[in-house]
LORO-169472 format. One record per residue (C-alpha): residue in one letter; x, y, z; residue number from 1. Coordinates in steps of 0.2 Angstrom, whole numbers. Layout:
REM residues N
<atom><res>A</res><x>X</x><y>Y</y><z>Z</z><n>NUM</n></atom>
...
***
This chain:
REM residues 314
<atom><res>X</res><x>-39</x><y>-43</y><z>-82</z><n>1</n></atom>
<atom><res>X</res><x>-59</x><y>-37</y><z>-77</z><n>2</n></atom>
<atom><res>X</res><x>-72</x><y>-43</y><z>-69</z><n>3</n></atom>
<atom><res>X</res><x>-90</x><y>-43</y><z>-77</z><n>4</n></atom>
<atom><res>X</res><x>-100</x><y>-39</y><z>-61</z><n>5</n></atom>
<atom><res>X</res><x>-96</x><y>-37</y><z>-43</z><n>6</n></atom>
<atom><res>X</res><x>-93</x><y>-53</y><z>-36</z><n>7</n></atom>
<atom><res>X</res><x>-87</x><y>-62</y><z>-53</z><n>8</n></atom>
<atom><res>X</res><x>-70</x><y>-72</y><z>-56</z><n>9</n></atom>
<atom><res>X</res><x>-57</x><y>-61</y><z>-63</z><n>10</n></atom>
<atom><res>X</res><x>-54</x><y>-65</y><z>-83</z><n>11</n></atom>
<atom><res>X</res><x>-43</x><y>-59</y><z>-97</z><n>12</n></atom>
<atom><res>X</res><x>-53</x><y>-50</y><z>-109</z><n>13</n></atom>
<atom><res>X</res><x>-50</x><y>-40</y><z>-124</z><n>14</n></atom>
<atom><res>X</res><x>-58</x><y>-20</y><z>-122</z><n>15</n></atom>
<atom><res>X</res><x>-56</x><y>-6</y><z>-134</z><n>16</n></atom>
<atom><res>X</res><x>-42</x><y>7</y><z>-131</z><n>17</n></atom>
<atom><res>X</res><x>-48</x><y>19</y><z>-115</z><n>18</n></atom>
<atom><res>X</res><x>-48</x><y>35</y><z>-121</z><n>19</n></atom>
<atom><res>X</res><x>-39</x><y>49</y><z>-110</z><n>20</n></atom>
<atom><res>X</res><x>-50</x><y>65</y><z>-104</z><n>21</n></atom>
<atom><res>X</res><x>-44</x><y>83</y><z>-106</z><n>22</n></atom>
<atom><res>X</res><x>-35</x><y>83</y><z>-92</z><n>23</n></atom>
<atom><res>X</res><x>-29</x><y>66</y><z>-92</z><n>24</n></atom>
<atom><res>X</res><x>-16</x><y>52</y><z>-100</z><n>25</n></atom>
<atom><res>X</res><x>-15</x><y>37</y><z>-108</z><n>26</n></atom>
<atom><res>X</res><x>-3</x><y>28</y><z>-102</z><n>27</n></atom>
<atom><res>X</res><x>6</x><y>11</y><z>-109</z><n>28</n></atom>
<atom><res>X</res><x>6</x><y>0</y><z>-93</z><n>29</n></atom>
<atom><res>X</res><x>22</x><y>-13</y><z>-91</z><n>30</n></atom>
<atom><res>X</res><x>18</x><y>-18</y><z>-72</z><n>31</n></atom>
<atom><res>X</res><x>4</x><y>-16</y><z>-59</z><n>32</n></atom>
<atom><res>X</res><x>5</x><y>-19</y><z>-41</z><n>33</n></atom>
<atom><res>X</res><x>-6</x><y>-31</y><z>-33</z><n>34</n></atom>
<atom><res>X</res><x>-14</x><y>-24</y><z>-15</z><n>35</n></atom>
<atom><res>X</res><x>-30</x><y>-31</y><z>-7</z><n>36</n></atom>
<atom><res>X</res><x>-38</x><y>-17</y><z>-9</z><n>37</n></atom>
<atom><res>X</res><x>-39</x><y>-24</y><z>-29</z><n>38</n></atom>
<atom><res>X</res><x>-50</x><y>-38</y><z>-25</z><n>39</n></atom>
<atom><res>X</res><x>-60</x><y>-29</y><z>-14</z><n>40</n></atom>
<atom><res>X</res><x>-66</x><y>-16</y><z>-28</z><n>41</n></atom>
<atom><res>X</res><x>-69</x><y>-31</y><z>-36</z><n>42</n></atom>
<atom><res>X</res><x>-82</x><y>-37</y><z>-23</z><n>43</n></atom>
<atom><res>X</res><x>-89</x><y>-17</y><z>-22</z><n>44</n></atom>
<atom><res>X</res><x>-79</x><y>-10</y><z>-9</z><n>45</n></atom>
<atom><res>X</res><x>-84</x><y>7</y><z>-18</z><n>46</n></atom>
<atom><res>X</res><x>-101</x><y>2</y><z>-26</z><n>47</n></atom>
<atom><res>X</res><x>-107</x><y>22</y><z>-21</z><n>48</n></atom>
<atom><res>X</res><x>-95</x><y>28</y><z>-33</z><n>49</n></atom>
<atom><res>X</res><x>-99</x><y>29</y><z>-52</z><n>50</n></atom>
<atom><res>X</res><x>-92</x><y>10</y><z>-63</z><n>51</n></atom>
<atom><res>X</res><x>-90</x><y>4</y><z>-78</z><n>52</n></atom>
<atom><res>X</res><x>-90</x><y>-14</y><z>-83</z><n>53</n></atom>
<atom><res>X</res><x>-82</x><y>-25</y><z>-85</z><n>54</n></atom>
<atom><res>X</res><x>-70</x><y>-17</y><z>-73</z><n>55</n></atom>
<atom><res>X</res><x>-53</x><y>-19</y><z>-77</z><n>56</n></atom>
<atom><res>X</res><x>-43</x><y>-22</y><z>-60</z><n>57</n></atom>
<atom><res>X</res><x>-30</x><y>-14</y><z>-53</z><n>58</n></atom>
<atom><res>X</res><x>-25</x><y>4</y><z>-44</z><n>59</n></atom>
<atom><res>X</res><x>-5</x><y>3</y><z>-45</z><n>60</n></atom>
<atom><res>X</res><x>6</x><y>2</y><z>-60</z><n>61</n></atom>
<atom><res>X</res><x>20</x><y>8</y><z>-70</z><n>62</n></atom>
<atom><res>X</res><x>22</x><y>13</y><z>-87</z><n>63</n></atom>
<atom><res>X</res><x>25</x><y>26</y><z>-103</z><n>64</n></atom>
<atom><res>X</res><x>15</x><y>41</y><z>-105</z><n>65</n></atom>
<atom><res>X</res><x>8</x><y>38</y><z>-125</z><n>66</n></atom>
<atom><res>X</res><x>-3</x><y>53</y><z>-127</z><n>67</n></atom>
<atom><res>X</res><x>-9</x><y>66</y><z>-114</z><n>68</n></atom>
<atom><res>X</res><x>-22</x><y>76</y><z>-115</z><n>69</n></atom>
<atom><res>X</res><x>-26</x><y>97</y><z>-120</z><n>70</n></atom>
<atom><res>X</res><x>-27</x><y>101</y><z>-103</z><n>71</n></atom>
<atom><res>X</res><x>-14</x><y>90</y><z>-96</z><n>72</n></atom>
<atom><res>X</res><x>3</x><y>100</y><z>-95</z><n>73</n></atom>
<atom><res>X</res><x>13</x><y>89</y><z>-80</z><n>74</n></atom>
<atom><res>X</res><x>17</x><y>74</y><z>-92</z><n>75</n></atom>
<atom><res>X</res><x>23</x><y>73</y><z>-107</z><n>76</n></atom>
<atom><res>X</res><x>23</x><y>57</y><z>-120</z><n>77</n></atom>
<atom><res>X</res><x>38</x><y>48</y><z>-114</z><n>78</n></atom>
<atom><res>X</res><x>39</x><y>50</y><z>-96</z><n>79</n></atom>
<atom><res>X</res><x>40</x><y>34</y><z>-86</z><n>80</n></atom>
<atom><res>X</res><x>28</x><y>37</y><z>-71</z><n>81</n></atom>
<atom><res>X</res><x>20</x><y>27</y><z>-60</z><n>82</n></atom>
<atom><res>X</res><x>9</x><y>29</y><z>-46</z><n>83</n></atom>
<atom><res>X</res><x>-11</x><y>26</y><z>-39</z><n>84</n></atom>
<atom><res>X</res><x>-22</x><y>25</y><z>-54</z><n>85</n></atom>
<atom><res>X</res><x>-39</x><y>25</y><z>-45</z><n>86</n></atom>
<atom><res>X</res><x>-52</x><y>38</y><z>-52</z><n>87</n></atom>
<atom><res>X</res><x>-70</x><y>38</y><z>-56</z><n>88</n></atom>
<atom><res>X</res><x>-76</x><y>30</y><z>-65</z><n>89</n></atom>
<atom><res>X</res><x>-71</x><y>15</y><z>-56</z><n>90</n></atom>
<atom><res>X</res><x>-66</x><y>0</y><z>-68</z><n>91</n></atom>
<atom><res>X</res><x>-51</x><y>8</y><z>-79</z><n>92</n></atom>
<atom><res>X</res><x>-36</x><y>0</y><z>-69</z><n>93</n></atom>
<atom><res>X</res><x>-21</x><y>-6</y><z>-70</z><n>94</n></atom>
<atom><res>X</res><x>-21</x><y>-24</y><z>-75</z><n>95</n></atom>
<atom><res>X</res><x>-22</x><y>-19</y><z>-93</z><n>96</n></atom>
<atom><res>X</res><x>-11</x><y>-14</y><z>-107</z><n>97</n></atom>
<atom><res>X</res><x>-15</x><y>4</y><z>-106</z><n>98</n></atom>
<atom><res>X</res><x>-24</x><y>12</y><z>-94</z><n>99</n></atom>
<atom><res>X</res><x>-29</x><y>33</y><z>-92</z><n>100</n></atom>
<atom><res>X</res><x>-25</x><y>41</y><z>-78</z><n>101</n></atom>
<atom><res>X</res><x>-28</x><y>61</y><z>-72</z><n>102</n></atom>
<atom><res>X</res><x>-12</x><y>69</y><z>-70</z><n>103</n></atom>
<atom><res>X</res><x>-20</x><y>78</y><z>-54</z><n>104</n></atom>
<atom><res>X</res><x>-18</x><y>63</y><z>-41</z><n>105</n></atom>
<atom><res>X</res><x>-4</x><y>54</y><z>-33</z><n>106</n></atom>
<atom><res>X</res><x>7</x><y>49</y><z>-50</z><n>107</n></atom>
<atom><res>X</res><x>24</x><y>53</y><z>-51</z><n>108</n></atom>
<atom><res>X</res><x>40</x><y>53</y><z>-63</z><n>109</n></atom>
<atom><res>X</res><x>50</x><y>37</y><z>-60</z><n>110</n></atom>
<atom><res>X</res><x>67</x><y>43</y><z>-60</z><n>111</n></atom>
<atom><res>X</res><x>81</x><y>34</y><z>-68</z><n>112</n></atom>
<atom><res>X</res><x>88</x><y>20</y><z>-60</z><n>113</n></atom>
<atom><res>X</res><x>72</x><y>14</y><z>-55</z><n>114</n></atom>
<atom><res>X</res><x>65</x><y>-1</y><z>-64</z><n>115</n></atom>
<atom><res>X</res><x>46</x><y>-2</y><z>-68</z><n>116</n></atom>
<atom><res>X</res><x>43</x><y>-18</y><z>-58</z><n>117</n></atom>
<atom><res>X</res><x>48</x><y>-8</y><z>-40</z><n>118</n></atom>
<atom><res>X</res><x>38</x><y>8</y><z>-46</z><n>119</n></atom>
<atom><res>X</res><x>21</x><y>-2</y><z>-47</z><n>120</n></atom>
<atom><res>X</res><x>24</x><y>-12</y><z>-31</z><n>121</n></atom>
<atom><res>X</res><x>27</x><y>7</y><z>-21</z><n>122</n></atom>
<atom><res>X</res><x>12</x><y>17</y><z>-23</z><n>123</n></atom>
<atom><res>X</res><x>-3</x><y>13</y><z>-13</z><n>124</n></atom>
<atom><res>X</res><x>7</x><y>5</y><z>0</z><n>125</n></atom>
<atom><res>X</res><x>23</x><y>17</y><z>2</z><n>126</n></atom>
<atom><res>X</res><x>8</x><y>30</y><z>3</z><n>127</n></atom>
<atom><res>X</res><x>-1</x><y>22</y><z>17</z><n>128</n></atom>
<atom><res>X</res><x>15</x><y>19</y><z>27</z><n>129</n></atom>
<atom><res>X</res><x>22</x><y>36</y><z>25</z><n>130</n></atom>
<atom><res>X</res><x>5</x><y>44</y><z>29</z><n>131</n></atom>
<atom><res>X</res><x>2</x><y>33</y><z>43</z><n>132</n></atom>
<atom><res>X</res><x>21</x><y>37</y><z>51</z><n>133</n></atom>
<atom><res>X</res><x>19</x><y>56</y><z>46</z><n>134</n></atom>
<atom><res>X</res><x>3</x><y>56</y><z>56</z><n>135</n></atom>
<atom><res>X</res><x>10</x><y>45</y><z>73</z><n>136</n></atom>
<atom><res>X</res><x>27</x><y>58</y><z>72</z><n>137</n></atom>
<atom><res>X</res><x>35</x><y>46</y><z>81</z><n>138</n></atom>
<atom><res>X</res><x>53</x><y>54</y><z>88</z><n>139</n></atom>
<atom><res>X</res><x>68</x><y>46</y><z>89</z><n>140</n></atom>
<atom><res>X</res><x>71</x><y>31</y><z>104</z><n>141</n></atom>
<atom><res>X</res><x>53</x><y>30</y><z>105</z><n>142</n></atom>
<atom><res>X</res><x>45</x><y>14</y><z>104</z><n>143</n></atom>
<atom><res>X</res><x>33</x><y>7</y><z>89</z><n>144</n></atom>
<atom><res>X</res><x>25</x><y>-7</y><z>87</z><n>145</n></atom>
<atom><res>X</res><x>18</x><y>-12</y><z>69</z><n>146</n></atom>
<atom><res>X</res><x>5</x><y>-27</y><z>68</z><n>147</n></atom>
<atom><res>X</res><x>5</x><y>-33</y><z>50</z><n>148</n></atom>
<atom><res>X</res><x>24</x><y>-30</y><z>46</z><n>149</n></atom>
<atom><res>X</res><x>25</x><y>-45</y><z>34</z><n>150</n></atom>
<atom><res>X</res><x>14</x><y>-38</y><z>22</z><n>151</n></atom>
<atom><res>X</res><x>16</x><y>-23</y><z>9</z><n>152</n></atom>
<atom><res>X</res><x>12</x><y>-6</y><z>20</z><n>153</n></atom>
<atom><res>X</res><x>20</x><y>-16</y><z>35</z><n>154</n></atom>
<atom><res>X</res><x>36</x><y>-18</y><z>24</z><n>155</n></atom>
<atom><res>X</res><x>40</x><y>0</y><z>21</z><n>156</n></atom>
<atom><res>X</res><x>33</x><y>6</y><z>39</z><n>157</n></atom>
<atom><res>X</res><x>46</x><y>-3</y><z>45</z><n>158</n></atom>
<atom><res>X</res><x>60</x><y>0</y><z>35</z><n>159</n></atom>
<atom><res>X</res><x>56</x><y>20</y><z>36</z><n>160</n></atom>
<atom><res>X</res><x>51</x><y>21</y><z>55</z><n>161</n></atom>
<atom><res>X</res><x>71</x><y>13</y><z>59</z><n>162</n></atom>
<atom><res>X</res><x>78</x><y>23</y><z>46</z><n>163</n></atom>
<atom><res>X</res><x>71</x><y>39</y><z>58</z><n>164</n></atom>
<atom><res>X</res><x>77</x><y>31</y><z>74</z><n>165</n></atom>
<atom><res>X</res><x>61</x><y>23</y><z>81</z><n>166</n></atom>
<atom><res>X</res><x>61</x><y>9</y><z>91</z><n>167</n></atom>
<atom><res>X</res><x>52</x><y>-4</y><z>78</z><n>168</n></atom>
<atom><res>X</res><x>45</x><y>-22</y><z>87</z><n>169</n></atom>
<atom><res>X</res><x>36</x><y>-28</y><z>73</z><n>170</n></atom>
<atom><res>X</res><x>24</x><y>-45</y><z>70</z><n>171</n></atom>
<atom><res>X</res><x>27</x><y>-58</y><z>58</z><n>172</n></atom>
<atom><res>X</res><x>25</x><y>-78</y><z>57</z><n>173</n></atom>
<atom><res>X</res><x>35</x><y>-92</y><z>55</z><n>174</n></atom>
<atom><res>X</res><x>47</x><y>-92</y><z>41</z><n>175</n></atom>
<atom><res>X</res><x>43</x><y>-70</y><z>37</z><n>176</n></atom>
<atom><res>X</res><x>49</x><y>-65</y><z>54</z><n>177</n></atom>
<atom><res>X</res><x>69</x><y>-67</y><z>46</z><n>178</n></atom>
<atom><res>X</res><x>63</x><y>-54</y><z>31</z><n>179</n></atom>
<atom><res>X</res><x>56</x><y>-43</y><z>46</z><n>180</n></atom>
<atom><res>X</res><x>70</x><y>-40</y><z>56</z><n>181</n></atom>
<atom><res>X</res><x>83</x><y>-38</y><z>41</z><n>182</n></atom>
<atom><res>X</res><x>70</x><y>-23</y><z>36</z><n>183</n></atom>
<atom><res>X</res><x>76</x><y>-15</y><z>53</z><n>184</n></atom>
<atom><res>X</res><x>64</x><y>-21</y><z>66</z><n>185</n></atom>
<atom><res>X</res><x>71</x><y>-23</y><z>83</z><n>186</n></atom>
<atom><res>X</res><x>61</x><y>-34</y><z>88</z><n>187</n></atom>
<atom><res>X</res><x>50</x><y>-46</y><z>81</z><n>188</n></atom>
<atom><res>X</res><x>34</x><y>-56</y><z>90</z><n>189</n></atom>
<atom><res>X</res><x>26</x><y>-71</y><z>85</z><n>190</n></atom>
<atom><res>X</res><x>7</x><y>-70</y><z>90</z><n>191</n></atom>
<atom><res>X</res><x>4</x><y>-87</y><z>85</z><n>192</n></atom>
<atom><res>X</res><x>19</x><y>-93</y><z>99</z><n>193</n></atom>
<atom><res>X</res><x>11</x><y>-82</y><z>114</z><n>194</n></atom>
<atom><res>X</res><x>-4</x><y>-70</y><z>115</z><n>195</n></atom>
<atom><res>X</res><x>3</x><y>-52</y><z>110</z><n>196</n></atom>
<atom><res>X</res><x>-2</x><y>-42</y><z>122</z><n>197</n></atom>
<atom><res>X</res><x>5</x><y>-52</y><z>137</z><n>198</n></atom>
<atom><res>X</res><x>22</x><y>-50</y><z>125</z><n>199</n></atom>
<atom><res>X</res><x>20</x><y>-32</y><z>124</z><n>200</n></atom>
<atom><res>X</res><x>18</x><y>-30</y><z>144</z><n>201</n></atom>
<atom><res>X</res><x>34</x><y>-39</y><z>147</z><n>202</n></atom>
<atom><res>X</res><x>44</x><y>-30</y><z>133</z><n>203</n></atom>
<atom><res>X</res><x>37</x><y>-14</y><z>135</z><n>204</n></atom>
<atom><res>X</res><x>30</x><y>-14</y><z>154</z><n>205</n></atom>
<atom><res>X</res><x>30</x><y>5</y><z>152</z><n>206</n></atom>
<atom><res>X</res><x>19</x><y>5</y><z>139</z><n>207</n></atom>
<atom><res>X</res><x>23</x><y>9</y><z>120</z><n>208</n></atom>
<atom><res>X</res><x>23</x><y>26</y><z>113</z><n>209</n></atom>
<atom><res>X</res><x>12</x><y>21</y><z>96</z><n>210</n></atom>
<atom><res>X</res><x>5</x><y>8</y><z>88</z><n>211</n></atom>
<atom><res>X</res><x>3</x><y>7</y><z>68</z><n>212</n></atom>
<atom><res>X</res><x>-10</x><y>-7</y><z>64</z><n>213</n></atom>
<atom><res>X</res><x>-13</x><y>-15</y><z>48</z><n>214</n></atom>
<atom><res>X</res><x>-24</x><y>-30</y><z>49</z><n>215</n></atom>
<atom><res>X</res><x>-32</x><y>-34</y><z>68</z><n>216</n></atom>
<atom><res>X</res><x>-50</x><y>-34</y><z>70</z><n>217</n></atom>
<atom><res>X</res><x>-59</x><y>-24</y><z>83</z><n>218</n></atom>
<atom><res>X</res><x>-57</x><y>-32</y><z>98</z><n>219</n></atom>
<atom><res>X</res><x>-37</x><y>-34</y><z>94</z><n>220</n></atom>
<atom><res>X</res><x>-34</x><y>-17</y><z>91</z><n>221</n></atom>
<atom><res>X</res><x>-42</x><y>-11</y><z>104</z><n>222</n></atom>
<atom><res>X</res><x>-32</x><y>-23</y><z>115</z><n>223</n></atom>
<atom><res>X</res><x>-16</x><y>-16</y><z>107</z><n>224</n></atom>
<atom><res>X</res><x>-20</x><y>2</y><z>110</z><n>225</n></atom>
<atom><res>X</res><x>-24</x><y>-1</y><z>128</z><n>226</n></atom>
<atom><res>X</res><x>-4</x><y>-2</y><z>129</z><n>227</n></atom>
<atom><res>X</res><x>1</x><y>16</y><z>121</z><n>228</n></atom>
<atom><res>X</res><x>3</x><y>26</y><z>135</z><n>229</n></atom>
<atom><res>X</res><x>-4</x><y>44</y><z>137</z><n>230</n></atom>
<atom><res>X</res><x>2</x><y>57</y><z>125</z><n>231</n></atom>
<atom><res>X</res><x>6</x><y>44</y><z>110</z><n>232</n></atom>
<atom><res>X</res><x>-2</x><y>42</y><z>96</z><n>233</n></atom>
<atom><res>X</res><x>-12</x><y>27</y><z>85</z><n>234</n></atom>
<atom><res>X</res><x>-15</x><y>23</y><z>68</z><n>235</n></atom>
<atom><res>X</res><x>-23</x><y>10</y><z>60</z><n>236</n></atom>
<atom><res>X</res><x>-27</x><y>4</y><z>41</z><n>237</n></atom>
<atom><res>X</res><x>-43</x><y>-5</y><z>43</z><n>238</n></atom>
<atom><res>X</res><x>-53</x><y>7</y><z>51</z><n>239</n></atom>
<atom><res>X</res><x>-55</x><y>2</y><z>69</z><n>240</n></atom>
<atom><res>X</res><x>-49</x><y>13</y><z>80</z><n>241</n></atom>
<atom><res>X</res><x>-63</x><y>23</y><z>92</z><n>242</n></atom>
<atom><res>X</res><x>-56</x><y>40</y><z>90</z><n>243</n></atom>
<atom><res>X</res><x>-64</x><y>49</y><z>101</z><n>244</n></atom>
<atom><res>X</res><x>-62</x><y>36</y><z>115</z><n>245</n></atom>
<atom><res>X</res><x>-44</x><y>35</y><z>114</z><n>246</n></atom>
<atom><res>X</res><x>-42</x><y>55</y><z>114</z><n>247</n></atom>
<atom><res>X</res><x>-51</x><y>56</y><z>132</z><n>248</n></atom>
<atom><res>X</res><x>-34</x><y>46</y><z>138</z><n>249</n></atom>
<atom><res>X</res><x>-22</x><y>56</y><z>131</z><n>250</n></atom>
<atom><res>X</res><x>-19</x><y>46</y><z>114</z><n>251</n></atom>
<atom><res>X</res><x>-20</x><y>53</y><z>98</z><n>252</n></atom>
<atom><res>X</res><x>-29</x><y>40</y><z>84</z><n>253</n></atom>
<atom><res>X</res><x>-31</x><y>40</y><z>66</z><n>254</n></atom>
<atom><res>X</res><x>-41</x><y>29</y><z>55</z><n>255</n></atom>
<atom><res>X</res><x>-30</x><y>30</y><z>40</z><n>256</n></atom>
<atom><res>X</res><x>-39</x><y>36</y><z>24</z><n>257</n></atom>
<atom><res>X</res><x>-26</x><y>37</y><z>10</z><n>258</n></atom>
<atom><res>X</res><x>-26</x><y>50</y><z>-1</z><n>259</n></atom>
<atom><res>X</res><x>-13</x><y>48</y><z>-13</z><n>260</n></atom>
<atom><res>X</res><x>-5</x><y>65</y><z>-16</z><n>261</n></atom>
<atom><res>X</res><x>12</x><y>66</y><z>-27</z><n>262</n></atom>
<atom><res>X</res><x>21</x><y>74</y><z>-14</z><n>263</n></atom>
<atom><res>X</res><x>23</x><y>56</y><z>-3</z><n>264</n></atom>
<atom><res>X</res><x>23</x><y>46</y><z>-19</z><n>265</n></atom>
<atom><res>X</res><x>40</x><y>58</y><z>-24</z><n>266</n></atom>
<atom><res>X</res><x>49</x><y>56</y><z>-5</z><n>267</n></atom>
<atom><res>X</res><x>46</x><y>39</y><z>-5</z><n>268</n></atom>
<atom><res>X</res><x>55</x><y>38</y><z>-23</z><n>269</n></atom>
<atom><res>X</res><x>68</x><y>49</y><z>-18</z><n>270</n></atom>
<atom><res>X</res><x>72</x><y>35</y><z>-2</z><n>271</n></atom>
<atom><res>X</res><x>74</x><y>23</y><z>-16</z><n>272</n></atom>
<atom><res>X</res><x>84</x><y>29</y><z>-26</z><n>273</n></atom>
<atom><res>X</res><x>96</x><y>34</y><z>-12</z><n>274</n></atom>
<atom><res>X</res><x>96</x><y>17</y><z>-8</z><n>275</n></atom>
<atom><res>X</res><x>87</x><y>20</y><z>10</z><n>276</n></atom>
<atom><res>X</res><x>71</x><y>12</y><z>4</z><n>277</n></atom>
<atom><res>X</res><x>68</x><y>-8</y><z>-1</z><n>278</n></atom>
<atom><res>X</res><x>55</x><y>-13</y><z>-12</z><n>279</n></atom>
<atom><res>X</res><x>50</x><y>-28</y><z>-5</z><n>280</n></atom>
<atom><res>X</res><x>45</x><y>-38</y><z>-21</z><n>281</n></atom>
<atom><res>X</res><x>41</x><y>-57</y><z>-18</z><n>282</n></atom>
<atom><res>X</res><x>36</x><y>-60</y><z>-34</z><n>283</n></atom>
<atom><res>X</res><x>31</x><y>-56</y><z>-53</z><n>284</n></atom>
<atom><res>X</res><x>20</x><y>-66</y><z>-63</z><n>285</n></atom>
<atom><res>X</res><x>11</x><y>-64</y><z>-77</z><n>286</n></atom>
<atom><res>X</res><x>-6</x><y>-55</y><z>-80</z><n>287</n></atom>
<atom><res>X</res><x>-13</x><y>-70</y><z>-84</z><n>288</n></atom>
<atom><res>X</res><x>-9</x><y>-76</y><z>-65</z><n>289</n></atom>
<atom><res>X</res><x>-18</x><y>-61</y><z>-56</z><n>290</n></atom>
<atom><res>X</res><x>-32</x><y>-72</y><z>-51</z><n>291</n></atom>
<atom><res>X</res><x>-20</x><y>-82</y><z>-41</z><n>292</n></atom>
<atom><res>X</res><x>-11</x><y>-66</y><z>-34</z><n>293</n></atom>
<atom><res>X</res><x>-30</x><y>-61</y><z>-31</z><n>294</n></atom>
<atom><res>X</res><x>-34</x><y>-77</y><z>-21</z><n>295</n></atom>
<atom><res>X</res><x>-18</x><y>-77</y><z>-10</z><n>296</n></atom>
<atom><res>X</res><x>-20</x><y>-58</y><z>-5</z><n>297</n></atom>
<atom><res>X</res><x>-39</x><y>-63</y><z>1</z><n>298</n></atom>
<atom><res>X</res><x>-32</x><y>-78</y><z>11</z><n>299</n></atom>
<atom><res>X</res><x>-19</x><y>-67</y><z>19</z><n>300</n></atom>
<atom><res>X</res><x>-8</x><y>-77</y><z>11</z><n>301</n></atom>
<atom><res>X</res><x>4</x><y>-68</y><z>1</z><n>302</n></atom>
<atom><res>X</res><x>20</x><y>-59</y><z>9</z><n>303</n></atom>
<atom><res>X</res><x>26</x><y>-43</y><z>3</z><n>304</n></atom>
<atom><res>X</res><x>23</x><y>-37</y><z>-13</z><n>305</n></atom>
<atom><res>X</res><x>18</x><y>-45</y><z>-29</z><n>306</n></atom>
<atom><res>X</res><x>18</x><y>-37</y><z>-47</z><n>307</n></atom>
<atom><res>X</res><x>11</x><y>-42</y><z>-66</z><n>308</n></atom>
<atom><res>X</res><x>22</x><y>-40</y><z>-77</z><n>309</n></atom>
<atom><res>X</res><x>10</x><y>-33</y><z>-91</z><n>310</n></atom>
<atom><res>X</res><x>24</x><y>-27</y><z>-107</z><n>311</n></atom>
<atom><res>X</res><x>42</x><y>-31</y><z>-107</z><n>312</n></atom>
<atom><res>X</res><x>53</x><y>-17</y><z>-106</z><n>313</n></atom>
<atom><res>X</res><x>59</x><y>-17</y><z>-123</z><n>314</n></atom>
***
């Protein structure tokens, strides 16, 4: 599934094998995770970086190693891995049938027990959320609040700031706010029902000790963080928090900038398979329905985490 130029409608095309580098592999994909950060590559999110078209979506998946290269000594042919396959150039993904991968970033042995389908849905968003919640250190009883919750990254933050103790209030709409709270929120606010700030004030008069954003605007965000008292700490996944601003008042503020590193794509598979970590799948379709997944993740639409099922498992 590519796209021809930035901008054009994603299509399933047939492309020559990719072939891997010295010090990468080729790898025979069985799912890939959908994350709005696909469609956004797609639109030339990262158009300083070196492309190649057509440019086959896709930064997450799952699959067999087939061949590795002479410098490439983690992997063998025969490992189930998964993880974040983005690297330059840009345009070998995931939405494929095989793709190549360095064996340098943030991929990972899938251990056994784990099915492809919940190792493609992990990686960029398990990585995001457990670097965002590294970052904000939040100790035990403290209070968090997560805007975005419903969504991939929201999803695991919230299961993996309970599971440490924190205090989670969590957003969510309508019919998603059910899912939340069974994830281990304590709370969960409806901003369409009442504005969230004048919830969060009589919830939280105190004020909250973080804030994990993953999806308000400017103006929002900076509403939200007005709350976090002095000596907490903000994060957010869209690149909207003044930094230095929120450090003269005492709080600590990240503009997260993922990058994906083995060693968070391993804990986060070692939570599930201890059965302390959901993949919150809502779906798996079919390649051929990516442009659809595409669509509803640019509408805000989808909920939790979609996968394309791209081989069988035989």
């Amino acid at each position: 599934m590519a796209v021809r130029a930035f901008g054009a409608p994603p299509e399933l095309l047939e492309m020559p094998l990719p072939e891997p580098g010295p010090a990468e592999l080729l790898v025979e994909m069985r799912e890939a995770g959908v994350n709005p950060f696909d469609w956004k590559i797609a639109d030339g999110i990262l158009r300083p970086r070196p492309h190649v078209f057509p440019l086959v979506l896709g930064v997450d998946g799952s699959g067999v190693v087939t061949r590795a290269g002479p410098q490439a000594h983690r992997f063998r042919p025969g490992d189930r891995i998964c993880g974040q396959f983005l690297h330059d150039p840009v345009g070998i993904g995931t939405y494929a049938e095989f793709a190549t991968v360095p064996e340098s970033i943030g991929v990972a042995v899938v251990p056994p027990g784990i099915d492809f389908a919940r190792a493609a849905a992990l990686p960029t968003a398990g990585m995001t959320a457990l670097d965002g919640l590294d970052f904000l250190q939040m100790p035990r009883g403290s209070s968090l609040l997560i805007v975005g919750a419903s969504g991939g990254i929201g999803s695991f933050a919230v299961q993996l700031a309970a599971a440490s103790g924190v205090r989670v209030l969590a957003t969510a709409r309508g019919p998603s706010a059910d899912r939340v709270r069974g994830l281990g929120a304590e709370t969960v606010l409806d901003p369409e029902k009442e504005e969230l700030s004048a919830q969060i004030r009589r919830l939280e008069p105190n004020g909250l000790d973080g804030l994990l954003d993953l999806g308000s605007d400017r103006a929002t965000f900076g509403r939200l963080a007005a709350l976090v008292r002095g000596g907490g700490a903000v994060a957010t996944s869209v690149y909207v928090a003044d930094v230095e601003a929120l450090a003269r008042r005492g709080v600590r503020a990240r503009n997260i900038d993922l990058q994906p590193r083995a060693v968070l794509l391993s804990r986060l598979l070692e939570e599930i398979g201890k059965g302390r970590l959901q993949v919150p799948i809502e779906s798996e379709i079919p390649l051929s329905d990516a442009p659809r997944a595409l669509a509803e993740s640019r509408a805000r639409r989808a909920v939790g985490k979609t996968v394309l099922r791209i081989r069988p498992d035989p």
